[in-house]
N, C-alpha and C positions, 0 to 999 in steps of 0.2 A: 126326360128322366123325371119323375117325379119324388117327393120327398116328404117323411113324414109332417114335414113343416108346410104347409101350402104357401105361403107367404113367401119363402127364401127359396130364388129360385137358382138355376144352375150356374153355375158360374161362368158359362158359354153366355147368360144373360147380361154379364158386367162387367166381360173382359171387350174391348174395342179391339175391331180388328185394325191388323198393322199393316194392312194392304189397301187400306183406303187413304189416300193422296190428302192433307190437310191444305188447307183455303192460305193463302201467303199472308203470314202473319203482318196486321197492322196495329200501330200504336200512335197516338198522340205525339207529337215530339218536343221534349222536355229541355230545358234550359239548367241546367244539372248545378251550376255556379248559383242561379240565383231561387232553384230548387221551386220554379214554376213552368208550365205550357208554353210552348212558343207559338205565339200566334202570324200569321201575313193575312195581310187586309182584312184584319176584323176575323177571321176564321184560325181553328186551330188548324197548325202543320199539322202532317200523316206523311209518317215515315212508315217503310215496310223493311222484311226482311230482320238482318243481323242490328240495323239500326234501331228496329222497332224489340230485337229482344234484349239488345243495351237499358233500353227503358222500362221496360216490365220488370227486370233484374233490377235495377236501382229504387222503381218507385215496391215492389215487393218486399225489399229488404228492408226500407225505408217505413214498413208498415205491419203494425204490431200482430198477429194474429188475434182473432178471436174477440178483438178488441171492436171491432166495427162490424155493423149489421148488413151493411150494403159490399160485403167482403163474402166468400165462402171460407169456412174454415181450411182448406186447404190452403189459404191463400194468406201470405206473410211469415214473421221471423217470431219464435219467441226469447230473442235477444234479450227484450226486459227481465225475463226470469234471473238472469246473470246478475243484472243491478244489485250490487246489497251483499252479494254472497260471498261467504268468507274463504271462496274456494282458490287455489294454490294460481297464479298468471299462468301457468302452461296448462293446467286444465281448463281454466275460462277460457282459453285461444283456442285449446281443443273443442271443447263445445261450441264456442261462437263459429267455428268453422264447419262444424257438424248441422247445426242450426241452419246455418246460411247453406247446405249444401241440399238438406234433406226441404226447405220451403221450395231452392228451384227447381228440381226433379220432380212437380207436380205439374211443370208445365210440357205438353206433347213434345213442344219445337226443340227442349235441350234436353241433345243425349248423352251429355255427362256433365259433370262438374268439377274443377280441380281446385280448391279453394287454398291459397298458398299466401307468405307471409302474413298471418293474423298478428295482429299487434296493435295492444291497447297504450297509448300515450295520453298519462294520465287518464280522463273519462272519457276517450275517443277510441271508439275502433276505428282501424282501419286494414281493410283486405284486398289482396288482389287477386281475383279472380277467370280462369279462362276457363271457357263454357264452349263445350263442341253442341253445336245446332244444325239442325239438318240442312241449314245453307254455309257450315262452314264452320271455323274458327274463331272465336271474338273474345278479346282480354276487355273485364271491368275493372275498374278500380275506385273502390267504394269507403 
């Protein structure tokens, strides 16, 4: 189909098909308490699977949007926006949870997100999250 625009092409061009089988997701594996890599023998771990989207989910949220070059902007929370604002606690919980729900949804492997008890104590959020992924079920809590 072509378009008065030559440039912009059809959107059969930049939709991915949902019948091609994704490569098992791998990830570093992160030491969440002291919030670095976990290494054996001088090499990082590699976890896969539900373990490996535990850690994309923590270090994404953990990581401001827009804010880092070696990032795609898909990729992080604009949480910071929140910082400052003189908006009512049930609406910052509402947006921090909307925030956190619409950064992980950019990733293939999680097909949904249910983002539940947000709650800031004093400067701290904290949420607990379960994520349905295409190997399953997995609660964070972040």
């Amino acid at each position: 189909m072509s378009t008065i625009f030559p440039f912009i092409g059809v959107p059969a061009d930049y939709i991915l098909s949902k019948t091609e089988e994704l490569p098992i997701f791998r990830e570093v594996a992160w030491n969440f308490e002291k919030d670095e890599p976990i290494l054996e023998n001088g090499d990082f771990k590699i976890v896969e699977g539900n373990e490996a989207i535990k850690v994309w989910v923590y270090k994404c949220i953990k990581t401001n949007r827009y804010e880092h070059e070696i990032y795609s902007w898909g990729y992080g929370t604009e949480l910071s926006e929140l910082i400052g604002q003189k908006y009512s606690k049930g609406l910052t919980e509402s947006e921090a949870s909307r925030y956190i729900k619409e950064s992980l949804l950019v990733n293939p492997y999680i097909l949904d997100v249910n983002v539940a008890n947000t709650r800031f104590t004093d400067d701290l959020l904290s949420v607990d999250i379960t994520i349905n992924t295409i190997y399953g079920e997995v609660e964070v809590n972040v």
